[in-house]
DSSP file (Angstrom, degrees, kcal/mol; ACC not computed):
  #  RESIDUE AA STRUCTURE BP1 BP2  ACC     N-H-->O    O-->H-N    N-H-->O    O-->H-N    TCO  KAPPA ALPHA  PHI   PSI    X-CA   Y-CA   Z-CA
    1    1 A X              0   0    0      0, 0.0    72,-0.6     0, 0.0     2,-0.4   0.000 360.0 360.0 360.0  -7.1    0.0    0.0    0.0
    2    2 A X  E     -A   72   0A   0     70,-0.1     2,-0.3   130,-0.0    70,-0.2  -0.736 360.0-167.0 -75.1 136.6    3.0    2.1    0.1
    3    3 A X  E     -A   71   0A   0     68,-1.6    68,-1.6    -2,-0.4    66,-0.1  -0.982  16.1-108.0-146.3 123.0    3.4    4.3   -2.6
    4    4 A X  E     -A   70   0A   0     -2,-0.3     2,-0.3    66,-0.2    66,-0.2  -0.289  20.1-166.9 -41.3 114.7    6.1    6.7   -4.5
    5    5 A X  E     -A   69   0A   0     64,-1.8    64,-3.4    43,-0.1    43,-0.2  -0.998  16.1-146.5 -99.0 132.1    6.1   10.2   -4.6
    6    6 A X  E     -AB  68  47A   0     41,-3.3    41,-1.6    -2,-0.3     2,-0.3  -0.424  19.7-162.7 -84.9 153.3    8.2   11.9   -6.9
    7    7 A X  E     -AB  67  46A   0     60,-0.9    60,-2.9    39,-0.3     2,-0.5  -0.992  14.4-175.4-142.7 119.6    9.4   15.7   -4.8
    8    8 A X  E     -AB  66  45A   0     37,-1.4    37,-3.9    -2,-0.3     2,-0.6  -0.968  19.1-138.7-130.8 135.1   10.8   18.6   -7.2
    9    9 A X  E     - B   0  44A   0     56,-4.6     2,-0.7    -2,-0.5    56,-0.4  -0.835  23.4-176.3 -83.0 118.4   12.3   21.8   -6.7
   10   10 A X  E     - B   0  43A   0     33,-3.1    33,-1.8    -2,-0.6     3,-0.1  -0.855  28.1-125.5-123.2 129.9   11.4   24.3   -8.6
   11   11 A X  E     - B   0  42A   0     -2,-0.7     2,-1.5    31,-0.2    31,-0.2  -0.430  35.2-117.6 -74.8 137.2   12.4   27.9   -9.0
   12   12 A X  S    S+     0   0    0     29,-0.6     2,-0.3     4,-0.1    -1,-0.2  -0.344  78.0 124.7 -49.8  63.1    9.2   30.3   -8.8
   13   13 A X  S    S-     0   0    0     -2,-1.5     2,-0.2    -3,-0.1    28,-0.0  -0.968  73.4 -93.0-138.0 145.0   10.2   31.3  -12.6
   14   14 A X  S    S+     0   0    0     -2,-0.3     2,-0.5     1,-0.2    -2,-0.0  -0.505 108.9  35.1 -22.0 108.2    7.4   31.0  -15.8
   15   15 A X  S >> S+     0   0    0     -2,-0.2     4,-1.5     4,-0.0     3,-0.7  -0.493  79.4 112.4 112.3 -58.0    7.9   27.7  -17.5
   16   16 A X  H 3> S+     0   0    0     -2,-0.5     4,-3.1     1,-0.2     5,-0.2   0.733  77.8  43.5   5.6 -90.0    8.7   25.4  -14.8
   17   17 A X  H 3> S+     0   0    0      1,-0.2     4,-1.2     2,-0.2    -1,-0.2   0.932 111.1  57.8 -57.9 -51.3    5.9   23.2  -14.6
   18   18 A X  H X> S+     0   0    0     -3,-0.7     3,-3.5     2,-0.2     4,-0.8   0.966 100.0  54.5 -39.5 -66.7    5.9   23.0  -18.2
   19   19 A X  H >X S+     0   0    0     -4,-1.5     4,-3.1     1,-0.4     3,-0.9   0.930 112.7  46.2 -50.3 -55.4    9.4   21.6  -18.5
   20   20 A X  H 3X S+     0   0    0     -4,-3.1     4,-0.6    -5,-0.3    -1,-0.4   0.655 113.2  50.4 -68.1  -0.8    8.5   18.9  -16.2
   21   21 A X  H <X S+     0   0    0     -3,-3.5     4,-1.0    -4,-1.2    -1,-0.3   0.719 114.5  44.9 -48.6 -63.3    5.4   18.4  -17.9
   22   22 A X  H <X S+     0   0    0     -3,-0.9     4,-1.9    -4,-0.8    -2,-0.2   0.924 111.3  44.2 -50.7 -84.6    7.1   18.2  -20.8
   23   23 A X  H  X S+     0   0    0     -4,-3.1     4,-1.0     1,-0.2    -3,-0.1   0.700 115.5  51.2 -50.4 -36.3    9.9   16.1  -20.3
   24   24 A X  H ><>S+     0   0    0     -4,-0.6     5,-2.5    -5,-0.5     3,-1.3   0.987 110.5  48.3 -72.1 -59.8    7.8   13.7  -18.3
   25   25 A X  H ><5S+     0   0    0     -4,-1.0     3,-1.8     1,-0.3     4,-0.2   0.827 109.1  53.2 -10.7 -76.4    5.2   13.5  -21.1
   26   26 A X  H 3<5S+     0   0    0     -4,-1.9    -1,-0.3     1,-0.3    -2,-0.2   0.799 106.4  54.4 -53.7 -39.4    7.9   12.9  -23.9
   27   27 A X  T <<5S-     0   0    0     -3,-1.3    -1,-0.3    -4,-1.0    -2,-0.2   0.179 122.5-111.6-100.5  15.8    9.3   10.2  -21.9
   28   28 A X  T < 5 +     0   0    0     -3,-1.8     2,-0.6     1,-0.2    -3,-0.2   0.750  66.2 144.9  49.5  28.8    5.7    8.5  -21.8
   29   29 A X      < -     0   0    0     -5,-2.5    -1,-0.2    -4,-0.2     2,-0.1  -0.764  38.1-147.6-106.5 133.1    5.0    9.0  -18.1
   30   30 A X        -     0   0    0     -2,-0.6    20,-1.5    -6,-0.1     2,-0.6  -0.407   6.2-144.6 -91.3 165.4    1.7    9.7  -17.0
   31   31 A X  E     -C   49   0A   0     18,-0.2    18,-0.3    -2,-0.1     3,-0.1  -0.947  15.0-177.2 -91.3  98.4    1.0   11.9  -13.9
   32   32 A X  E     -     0   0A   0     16,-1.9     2,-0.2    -2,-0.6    17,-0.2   0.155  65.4  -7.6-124.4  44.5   -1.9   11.1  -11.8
   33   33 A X  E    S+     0   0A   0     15,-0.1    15,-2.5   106,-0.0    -1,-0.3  -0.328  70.3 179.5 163.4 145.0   -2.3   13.4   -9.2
   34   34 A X  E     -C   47   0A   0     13,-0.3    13,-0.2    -2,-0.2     2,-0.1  -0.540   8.3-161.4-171.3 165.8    0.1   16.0   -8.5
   35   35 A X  E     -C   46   0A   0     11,-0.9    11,-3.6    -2,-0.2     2,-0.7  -0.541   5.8-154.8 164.9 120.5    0.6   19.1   -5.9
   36   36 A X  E     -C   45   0A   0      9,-0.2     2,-0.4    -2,-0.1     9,-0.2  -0.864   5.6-174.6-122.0 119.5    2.6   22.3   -5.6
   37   37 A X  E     -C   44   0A   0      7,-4.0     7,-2.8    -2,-0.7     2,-0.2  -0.779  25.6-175.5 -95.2 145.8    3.3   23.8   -2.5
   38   38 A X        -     0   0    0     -2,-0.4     5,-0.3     5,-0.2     2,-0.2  -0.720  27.1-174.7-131.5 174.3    5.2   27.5   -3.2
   39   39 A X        -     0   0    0     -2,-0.2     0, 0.0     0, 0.0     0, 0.0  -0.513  52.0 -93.7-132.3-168.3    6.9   30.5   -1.6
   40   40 A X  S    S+     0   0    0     -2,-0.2     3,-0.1     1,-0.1    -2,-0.0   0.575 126.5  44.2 -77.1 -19.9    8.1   33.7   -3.7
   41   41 A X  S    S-     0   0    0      1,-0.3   -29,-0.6   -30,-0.1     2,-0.3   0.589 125.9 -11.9 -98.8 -26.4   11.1   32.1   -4.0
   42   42 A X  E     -B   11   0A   0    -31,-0.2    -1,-0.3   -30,-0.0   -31,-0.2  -0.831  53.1-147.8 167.8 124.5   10.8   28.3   -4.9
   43   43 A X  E     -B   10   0A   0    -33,-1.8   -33,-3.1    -2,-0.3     2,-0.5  -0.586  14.8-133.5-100.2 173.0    7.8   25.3   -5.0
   44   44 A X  E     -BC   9  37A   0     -7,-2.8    -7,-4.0   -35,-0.2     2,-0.6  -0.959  18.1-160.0-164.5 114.0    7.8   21.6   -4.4
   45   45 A X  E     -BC   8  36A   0    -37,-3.9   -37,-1.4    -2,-0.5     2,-0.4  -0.831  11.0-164.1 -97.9 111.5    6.0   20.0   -7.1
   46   46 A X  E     +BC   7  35A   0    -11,-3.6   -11,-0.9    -2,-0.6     2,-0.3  -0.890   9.8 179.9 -89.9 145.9    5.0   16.5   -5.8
   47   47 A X  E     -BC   6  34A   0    -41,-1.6   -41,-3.3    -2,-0.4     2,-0.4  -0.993  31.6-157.3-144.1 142.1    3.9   13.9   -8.1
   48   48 A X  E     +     0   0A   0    -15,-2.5   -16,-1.9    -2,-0.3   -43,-0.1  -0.996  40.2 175.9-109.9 124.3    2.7   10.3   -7.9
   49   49 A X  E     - C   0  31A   0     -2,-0.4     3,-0.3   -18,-0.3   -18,-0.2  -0.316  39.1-106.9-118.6 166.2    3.6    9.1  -11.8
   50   50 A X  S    S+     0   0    0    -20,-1.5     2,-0.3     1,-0.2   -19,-0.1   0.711 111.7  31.6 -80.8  -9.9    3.4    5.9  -13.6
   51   51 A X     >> +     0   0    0    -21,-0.4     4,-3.0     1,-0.1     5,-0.5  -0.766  66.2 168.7-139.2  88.6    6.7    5.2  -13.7
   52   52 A X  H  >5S+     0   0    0     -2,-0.3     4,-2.0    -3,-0.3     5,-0.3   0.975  82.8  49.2 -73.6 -43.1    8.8    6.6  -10.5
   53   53 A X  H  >5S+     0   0    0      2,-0.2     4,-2.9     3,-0.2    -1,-0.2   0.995 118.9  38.8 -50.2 -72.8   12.2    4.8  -11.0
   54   54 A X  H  >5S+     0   0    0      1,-0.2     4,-5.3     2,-0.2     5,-0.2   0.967 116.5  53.4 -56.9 -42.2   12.3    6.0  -15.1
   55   55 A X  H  X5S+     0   0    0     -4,-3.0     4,-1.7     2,-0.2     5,-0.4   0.954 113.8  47.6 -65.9 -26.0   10.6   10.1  -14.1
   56   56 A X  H >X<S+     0   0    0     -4,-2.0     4,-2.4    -5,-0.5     3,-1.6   0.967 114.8  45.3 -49.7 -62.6   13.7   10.3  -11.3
   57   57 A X  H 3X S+     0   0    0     -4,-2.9     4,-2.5     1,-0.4    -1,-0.2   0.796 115.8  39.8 -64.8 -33.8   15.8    9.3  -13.7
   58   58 A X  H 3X S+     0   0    0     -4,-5.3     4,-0.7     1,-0.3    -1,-0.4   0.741 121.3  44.8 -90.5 -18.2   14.7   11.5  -16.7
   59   59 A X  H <<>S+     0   0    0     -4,-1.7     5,-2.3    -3,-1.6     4,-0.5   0.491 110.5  53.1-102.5 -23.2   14.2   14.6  -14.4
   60   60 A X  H ><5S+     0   0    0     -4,-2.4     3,-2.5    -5,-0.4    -2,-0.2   0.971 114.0  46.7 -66.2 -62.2   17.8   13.9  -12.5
   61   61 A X  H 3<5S+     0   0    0     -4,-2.5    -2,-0.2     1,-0.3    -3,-0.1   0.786 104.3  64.9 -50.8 -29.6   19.3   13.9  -16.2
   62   62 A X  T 3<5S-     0   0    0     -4,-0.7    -1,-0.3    -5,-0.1    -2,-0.2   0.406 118.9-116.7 -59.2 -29.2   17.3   16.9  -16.7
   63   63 A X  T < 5S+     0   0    0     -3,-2.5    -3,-0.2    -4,-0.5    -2,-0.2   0.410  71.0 143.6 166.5  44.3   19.3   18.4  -14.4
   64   64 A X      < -     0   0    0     -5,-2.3     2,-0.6    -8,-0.1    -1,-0.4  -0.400  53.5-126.2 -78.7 165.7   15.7   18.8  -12.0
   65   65 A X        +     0   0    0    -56,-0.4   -56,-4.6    -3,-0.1     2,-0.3  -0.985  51.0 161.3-123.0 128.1   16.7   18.2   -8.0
   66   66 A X  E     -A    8   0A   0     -2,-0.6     2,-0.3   -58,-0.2   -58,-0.2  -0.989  23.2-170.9-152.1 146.5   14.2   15.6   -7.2
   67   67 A X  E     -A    7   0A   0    -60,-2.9   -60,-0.9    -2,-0.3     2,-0.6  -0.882  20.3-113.1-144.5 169.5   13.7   12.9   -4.6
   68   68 A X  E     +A    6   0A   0     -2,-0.3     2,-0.3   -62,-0.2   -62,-0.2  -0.790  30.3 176.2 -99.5 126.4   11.6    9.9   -3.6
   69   69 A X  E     -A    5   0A   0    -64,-3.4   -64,-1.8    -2,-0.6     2,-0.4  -0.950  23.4-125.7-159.8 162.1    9.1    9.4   -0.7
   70   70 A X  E     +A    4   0A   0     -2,-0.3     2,-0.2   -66,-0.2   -66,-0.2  -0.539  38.3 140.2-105.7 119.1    6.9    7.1    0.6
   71   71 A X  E     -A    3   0A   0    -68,-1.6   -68,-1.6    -2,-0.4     2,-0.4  -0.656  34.7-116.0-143.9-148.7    3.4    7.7    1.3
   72   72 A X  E     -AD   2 113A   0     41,-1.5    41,-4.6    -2,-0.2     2,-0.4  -0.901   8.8-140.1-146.6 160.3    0.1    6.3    1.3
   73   73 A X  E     -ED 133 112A   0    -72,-0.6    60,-4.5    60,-0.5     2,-0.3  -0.943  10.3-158.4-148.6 138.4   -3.4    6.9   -0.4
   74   74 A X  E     -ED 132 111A   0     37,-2.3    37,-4.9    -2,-0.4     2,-0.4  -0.804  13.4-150.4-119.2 122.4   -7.0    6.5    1.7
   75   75 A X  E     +ED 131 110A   0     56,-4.0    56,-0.6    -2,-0.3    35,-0.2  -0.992  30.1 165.5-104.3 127.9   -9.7    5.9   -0.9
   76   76 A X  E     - D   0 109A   0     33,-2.1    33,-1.1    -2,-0.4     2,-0.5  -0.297  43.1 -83.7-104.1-176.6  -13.2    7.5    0.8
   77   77 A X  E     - D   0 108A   0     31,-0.2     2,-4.4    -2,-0.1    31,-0.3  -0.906  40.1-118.1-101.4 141.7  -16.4    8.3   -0.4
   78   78 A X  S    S+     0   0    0     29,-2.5     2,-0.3    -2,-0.5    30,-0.1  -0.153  77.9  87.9 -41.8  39.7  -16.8   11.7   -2.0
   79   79 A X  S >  S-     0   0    0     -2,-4.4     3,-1.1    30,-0.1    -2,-0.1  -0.873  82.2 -55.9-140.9-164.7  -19.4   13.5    0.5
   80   80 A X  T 3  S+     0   0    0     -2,-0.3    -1,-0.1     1,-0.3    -3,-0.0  -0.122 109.1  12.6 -82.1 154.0  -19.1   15.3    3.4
   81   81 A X  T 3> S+     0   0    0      1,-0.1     4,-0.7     3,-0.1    -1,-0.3   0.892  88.1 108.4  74.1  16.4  -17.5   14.6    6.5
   82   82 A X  T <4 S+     0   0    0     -3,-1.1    -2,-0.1     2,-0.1    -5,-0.1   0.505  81.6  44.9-111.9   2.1  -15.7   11.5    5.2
   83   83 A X  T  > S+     0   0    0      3,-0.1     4,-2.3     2,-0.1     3,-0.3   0.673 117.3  55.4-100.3 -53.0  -11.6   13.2    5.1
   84   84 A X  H  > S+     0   0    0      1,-0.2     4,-2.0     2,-0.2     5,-0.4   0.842 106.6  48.8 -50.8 -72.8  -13.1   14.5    9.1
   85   85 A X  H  X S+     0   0    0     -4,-0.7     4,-1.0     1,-0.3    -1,-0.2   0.749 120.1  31.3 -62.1 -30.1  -13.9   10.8   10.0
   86   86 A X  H  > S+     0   0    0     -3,-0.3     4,-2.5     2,-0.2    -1,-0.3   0.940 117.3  60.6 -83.2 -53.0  -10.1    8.9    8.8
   87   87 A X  H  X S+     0   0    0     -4,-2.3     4,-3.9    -3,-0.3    -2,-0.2   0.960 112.9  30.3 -33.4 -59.7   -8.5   12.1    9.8
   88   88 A X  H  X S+     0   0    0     -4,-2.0     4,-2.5     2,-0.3    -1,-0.2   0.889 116.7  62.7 -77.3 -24.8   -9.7   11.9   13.8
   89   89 A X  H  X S+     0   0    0     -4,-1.0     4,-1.2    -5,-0.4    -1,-0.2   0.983 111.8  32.8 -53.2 -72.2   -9.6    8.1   13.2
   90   90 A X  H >< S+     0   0    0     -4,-2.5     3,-3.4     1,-0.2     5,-0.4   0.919 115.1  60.7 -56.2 -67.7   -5.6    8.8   12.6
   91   91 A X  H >< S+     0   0    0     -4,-3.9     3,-1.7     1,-0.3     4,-0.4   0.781 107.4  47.0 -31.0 -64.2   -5.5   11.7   15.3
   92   92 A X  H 3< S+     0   0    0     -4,-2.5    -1,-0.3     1,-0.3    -2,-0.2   0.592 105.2  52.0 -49.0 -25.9   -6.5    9.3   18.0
   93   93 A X  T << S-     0   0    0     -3,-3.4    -1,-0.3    -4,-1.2    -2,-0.2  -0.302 124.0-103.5-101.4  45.0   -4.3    6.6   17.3
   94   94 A X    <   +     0   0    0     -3,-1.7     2,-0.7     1,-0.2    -3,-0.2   0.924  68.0 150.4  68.4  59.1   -1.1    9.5   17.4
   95   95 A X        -     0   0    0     -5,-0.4     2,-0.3    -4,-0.4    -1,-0.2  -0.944  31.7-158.8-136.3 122.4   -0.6    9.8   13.5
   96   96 A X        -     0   0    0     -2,-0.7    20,-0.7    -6,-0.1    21,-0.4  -0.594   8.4-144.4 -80.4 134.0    0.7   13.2   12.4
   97   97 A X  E     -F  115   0A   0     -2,-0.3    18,-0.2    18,-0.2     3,-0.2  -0.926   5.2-162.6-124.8 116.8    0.1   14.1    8.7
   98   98 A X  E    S-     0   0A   0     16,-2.0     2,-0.2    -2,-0.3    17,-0.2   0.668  70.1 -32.4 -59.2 -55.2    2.9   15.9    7.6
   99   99 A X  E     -     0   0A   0     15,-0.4    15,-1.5    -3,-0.1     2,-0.3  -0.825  62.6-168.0-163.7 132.5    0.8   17.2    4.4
  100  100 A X  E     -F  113   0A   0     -2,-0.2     2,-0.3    -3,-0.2    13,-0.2  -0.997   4.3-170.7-126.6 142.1   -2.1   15.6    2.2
  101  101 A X  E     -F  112   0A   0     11,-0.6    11,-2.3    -2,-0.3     2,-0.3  -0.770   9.9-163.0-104.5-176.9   -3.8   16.3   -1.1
  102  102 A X  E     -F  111   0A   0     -2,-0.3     2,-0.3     9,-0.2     9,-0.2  -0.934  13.6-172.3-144.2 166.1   -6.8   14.8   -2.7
  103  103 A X  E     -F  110   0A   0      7,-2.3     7,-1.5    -2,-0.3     2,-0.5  -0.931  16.6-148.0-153.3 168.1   -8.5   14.5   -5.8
  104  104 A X  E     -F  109   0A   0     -2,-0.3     2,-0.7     5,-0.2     5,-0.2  -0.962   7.6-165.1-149.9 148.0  -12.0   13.0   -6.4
  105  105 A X  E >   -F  108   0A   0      3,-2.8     3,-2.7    -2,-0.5     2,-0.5  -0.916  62.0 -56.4-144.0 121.3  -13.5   11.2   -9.3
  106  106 A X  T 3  S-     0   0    0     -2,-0.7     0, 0.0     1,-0.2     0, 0.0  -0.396 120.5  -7.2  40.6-108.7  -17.2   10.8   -9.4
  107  107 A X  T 3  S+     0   0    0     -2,-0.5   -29,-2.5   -30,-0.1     2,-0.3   0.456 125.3  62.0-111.3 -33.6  -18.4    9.0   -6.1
  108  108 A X  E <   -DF  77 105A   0     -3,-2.7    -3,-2.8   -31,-0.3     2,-0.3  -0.774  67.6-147.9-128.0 163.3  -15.2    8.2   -4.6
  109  109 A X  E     -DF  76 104A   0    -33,-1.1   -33,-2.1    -2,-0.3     2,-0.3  -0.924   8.5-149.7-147.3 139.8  -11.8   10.7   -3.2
  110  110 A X  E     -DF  75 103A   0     -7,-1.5    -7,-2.3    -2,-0.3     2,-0.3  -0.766  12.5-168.8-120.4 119.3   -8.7    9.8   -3.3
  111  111 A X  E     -DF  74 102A   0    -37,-4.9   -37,-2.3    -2,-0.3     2,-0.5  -0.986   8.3-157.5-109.0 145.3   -5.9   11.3   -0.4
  112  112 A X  E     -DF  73 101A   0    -11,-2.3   -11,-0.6    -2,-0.3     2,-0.5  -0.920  19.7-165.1 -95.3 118.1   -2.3   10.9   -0.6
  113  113 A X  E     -DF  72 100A   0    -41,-4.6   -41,-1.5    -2,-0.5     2,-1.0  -0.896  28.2-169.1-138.2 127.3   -0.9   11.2    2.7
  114  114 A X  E     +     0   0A   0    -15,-1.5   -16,-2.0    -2,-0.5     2,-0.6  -0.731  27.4 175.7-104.9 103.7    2.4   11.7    3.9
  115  115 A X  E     - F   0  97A   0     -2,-1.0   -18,-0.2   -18,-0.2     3,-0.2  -0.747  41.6-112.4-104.4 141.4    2.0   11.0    7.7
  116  116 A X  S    S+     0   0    0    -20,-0.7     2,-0.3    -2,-0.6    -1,-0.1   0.728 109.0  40.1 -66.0  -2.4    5.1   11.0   10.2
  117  117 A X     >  +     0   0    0    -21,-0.4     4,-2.1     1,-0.1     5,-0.2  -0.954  66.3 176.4-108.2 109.5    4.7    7.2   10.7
  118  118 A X  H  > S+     0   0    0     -2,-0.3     4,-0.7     2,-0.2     5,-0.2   0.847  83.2  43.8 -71.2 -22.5    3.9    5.2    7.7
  119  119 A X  H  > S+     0   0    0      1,-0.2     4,-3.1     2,-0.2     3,-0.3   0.881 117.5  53.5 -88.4 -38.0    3.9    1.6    8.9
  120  120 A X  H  > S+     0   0    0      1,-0.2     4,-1.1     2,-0.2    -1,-0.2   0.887 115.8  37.1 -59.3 -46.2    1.9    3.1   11.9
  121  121 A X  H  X S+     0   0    0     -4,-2.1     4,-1.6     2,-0.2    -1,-0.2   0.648 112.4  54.7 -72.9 -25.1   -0.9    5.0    9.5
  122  122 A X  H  X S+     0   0    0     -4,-0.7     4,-2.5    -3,-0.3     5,-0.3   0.870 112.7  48.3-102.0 -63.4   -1.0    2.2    7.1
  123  123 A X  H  X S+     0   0    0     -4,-3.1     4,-1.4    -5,-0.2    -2,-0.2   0.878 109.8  48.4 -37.9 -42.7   -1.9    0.0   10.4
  124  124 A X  H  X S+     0   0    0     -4,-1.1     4,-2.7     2,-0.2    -1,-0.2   0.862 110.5  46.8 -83.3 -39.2   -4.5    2.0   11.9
  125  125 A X  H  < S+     0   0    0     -4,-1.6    -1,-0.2     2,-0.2    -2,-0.2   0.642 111.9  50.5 -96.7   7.6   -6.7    2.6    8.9
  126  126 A X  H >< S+     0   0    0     -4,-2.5     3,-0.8     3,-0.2     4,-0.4   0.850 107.1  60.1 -54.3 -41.8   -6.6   -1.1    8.0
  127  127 A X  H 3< S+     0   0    0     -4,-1.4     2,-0.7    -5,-0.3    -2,-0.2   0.876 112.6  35.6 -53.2 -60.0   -7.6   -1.3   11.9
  128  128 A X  T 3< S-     0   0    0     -4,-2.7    -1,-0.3     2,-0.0    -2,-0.1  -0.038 115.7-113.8-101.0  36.6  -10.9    0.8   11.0
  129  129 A X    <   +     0   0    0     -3,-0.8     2,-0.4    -2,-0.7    -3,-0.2   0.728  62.4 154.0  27.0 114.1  -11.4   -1.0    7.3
  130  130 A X        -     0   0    0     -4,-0.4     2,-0.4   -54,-0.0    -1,-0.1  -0.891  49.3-110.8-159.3 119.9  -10.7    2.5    5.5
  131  131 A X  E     -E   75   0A   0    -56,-0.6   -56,-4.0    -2,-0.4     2,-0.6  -0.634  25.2-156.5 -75.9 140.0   -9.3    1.6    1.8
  132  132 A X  E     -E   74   0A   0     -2,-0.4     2,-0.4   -58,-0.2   -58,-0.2  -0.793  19.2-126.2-130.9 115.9   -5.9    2.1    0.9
  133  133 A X  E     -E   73   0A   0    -60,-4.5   -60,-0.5    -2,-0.6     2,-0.2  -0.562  18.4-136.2 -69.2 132.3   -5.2    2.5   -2.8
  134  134 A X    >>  -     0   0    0     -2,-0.4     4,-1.3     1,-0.1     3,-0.8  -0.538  24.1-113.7 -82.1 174.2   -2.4    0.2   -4.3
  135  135 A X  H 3> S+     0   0    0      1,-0.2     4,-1.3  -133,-0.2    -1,-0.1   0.827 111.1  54.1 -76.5 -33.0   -0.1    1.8   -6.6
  136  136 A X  H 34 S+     0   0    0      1,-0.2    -1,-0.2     2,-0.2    -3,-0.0   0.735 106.6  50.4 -78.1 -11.2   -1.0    0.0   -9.7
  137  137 A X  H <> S+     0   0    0     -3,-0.8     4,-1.9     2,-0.1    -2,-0.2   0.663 109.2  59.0 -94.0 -13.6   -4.9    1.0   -9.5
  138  138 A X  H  < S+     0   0    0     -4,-1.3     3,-0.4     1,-0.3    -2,-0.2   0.967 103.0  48.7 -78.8 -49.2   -3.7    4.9   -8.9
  139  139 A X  T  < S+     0   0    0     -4,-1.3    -1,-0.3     1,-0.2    -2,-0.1   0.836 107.6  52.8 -67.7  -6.8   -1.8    5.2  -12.1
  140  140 A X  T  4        0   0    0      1,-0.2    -1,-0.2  -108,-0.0    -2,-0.2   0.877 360.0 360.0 -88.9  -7.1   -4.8    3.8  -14.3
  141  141 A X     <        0   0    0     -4,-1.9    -1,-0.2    -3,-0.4    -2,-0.1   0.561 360.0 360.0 -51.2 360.0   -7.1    6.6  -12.5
């Protein structure tokens, strides 16, 4: 249930996100679900891709500074009050989340969550049946 995410630095400059866009694209890797946290100075483009091993590599050659981490992704139902209820789930049993995004497709939402224990997070919402995307059904979303 653990799953790759790709982490880029990017200078706050026009084009950026293209390049990696680009480059990734060319190199036939898909993106399926993405997030950029910024300053005025620099973002940190996360991506979970289809191919993590080959987009390091082609974004390392690229001369991008980019790194690998492991996190996890809680599929819920798309209405309200269903992120509150896994969230306090995780709160109660001590599990920190570091940062999450989401994205939602029809009926169902998808989180990616980088929590400060993984083995711990990944335990707890097994604990409380909560579904945990594997990595091969998130790249065909």
């Amino acid at each position: 249930m653990i799953i790759k995410q790709l982490s880029i630095f990017l200078e706050n400059k026009s084009g950026r996100l293209n390049e990696v866009s680009t480059i990734l694209g060319e190199a036939g890797i898909n993106m399926s679900a993405f997030s950029v946290a910024d300053t005025s100075e620099f973002g940190i483009l996360r991506l979970i891709v289809s191919d993590h091993e080959k987009a390091f590599r082609v974004l390392k050659e690229n001369a991008f500074s980019v790194s690998l981490t492991d996190v996890v992704c809680l599929n819920c139902p798309n209405q309200p009050g269903a992120l509150a209820k896994a969230l306090s789930i995780l709160s109660e049993n001590g599990v920190s989340i570091e940062y999450l995004y989401a994205f939602s497709v029809g009926d169902a939402a998808n989180v990616v969550l980088k929590p400060d224990n993984l083995e711990k997070c990944i335990a707890v919402l097994r604990e409380h049946s909560m579904e945990l995307v594997k990595a091969s059904d998130l790249y065909r979303i």
